[in-house]
C-alpha positions, 0 to 999 in steps of 0.5 A: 212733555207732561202738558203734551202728554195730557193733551194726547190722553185727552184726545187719543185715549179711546182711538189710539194704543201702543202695540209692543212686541217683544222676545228676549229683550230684556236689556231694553225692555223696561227702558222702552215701556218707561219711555212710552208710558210717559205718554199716557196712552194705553199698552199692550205688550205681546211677549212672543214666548220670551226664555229670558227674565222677559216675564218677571220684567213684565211683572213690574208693570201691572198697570199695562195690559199684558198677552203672554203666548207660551211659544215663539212664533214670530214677529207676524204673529205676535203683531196679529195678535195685538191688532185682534186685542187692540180692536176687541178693546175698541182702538181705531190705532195702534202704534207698534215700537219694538223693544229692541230699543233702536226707537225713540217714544219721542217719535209718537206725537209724530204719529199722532199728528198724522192721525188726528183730524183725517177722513181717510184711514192712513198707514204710517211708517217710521222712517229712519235715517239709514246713513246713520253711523251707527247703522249697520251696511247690511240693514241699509241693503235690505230696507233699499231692497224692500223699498224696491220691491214695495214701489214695484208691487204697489207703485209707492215710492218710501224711503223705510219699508222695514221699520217696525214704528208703524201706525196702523189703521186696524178696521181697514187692514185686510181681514185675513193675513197669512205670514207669522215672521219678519215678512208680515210688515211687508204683507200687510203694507203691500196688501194695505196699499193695494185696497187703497189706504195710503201708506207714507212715511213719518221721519224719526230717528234711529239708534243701533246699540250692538251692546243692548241691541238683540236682534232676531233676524235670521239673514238666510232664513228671514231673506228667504222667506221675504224673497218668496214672499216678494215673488207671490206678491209680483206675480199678484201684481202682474196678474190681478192687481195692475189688471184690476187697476186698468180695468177700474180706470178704464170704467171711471172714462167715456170710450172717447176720453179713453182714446184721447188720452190712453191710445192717441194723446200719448208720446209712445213711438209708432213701433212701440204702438205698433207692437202693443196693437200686435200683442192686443191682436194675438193674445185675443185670437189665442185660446186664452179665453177668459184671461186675455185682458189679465194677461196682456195688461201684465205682458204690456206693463212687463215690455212697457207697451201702450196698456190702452192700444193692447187692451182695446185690440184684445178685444178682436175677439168679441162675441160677434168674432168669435165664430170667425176666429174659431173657424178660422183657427180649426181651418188654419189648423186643419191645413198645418196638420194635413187635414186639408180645407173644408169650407163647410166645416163651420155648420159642425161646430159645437163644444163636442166638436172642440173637444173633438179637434182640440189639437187643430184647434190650439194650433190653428189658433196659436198660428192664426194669431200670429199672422193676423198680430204681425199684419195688424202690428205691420200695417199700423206701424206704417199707419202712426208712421204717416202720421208722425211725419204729417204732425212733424212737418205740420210744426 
């Protein structure tokens, strides 16, 4: 290991440091800081308000660069705080390991030689064999539960979204943070992956000791916290990420490739086409102006509609449209609520006149939408219907 260890002095020294972060563990503490030392590579330890011998052991080890916060504030902090000394030391990379001792220091050169050598930021996580005997069941259900939620969120398949023997790339991480505890290490993968670093797995190996392990994780307090944590990021998802997503595909093609590929050269079925026209239709007639496209790219990805189909007849209600639409809804609105027909009614309309008929108008608008999404849904279902037959008997 010696000769190993010099050549990643060599090469790493200025780019690349240990992050450890520590509370009251001082049974593995030293064991850890020794293993990692044997690789030469810089240190610093976040001692996260520790009440046991955790500073005196800390005392022993001058050679590494040490913060001491005076209260416990949580996991998520103690890594913030690492990271803003790390970058004001001049590191591109800071591998984390915790001082549980379940991590093995013979795992880091795995790490480093996914570093070395990439044009592109990359963050990497620890993967440990969760089958493992020594692995506790309840460890086992909340890594497969976080992995769900990280593929759901961001569209990234891992096998260990909770291992805390992480590499990451510190000037690409999103500049502001939000969560101090356990939750932080999904946060930051999550919104990581949505800026576009790529976040993948490195294996290593894993050790559950229950006679040196402590382990601070609060079962109902922590799973909380993450579950809410996890419907803030869905609910982003939904709304902005996968819009955006779309949105920025959508740019990268012309309008015909855009047709040939997103609404034509698929293999969705005519009913599912049919309602996807449907949904674009209704939710560009209703008085949802300004959302429309977020909204229906999250509705269509919700039902597993045609994302193309449903985002192209949203845009029913382009300018040229709009005073059809409007004067359609306050007309449709008028005769719903008694008001009767007035063929005239459209020399009057204006903001002041909106904000006058608000009622007729949402209404109208909410029931125009509806008939005109089910005889655009009805009639393209026939439509892709013809043709599903045509192509079937033509082969």
């Amino acid at each position: 290991m010696g000769e190993f260890s010099s050549h990643l002095t060599d090469k790493c020294e200025q780019d690349i440091c240990i992050i450890v972060p520590t509370y009251n563990n001082e049974r593995t503490l030293a064991r850890v800081l020794d293993e990692v030392l044997a690789y030469s590579l810089p240190i610093i330890v976040i001692n996260d308000g520790s009440t046991d011998t955790t500073p005196f052991i800390l005392q022993q080890y001058p050679q590494i660069k040490q913060l001491h916060l005076p209260t416990n504030k949580g996991k998520g902090n103690a890594l913030r705080v690492g990271f803003a000394q790390a970058k004001a030391l001049g590191y591109d990379y800071a591998i984390t390991i915790d001082s549980d001792g379940q991590h093995f220091a013979k795992d880091i050169p795995a790490f480093i030689s996914e570093i070395q050598g990439r044009q592109h930021p990359v963050l990497l996580i620890g993967s440990r064999n969760m089958t493992h005997e020594s692995v506790p069941k309840n460890s086992s259900f909340g890594n497969r539960f976080s992995n769900f939620w990280f593929w759901f969120e961001t569209g990234i398949k891992l096998t260990d979204t909770q291992s805390g023997f992480r590499a990451y790339p510190l000037a690409a991480l999103p500049s502001r943070l939000y969560t101090d505890k356990f939750e932080f290490e999904i946060e930051v993968i999550v919104r990581a992956a949505w800026k576009g670093i790529e976040v993948k797995n490195v294996p290593i190996e894993v050790l559950y000791d229950p006679e040196e392990r402590v382990s601070h994780f609060r079962p109902f307090k922590d799973f909380v916290r993450i579950s809410i944590l996890n419907t803030v990021l869905v609910c982003i998802t939904l709304l902005w990420i996968k819009p955006r997503d779309f949105f920025l595909n959508f740019k990268k093609k012309s309008f015909r490739t855009f047709l040939r590929e997103d609404v034509w050269g698929t293999t969705d079925s005519p009913l599912t086409k049919s309602f996807s026209i449907a949904l674009g239709v209704f939710m560009g007639i209703a008085p949802f102006w300004g959302f429309q496209t977020a909204i229906v790219i999250t509705l269509a990805i919700a039902f597993r509609l045609n994302k193309g189909l449903a985002f192209l007849f949203s845009n029913i209600s382009i300018p040229p449209f709009i005073p059809v639409i409007v004067y359609g809804s306050l007309q449709t609105g008028a005769l719903l609520l008694g008001d009767g027909f007035d063929p005239f009614y459209a020399f009057e309309l204006n903001w002041q006149g909106l904000k006058e008929h608000a009622v007729q108008y949402v209404v109208g608008s909410f029931t125009l939408a509806l008939g005109a999404a089910s005889l655009f849904g009805v009639a393209s279902f026939v439509l892709f219907s013809i043709c599903s037959r045509k192509i079937n008997l033509s082969e």
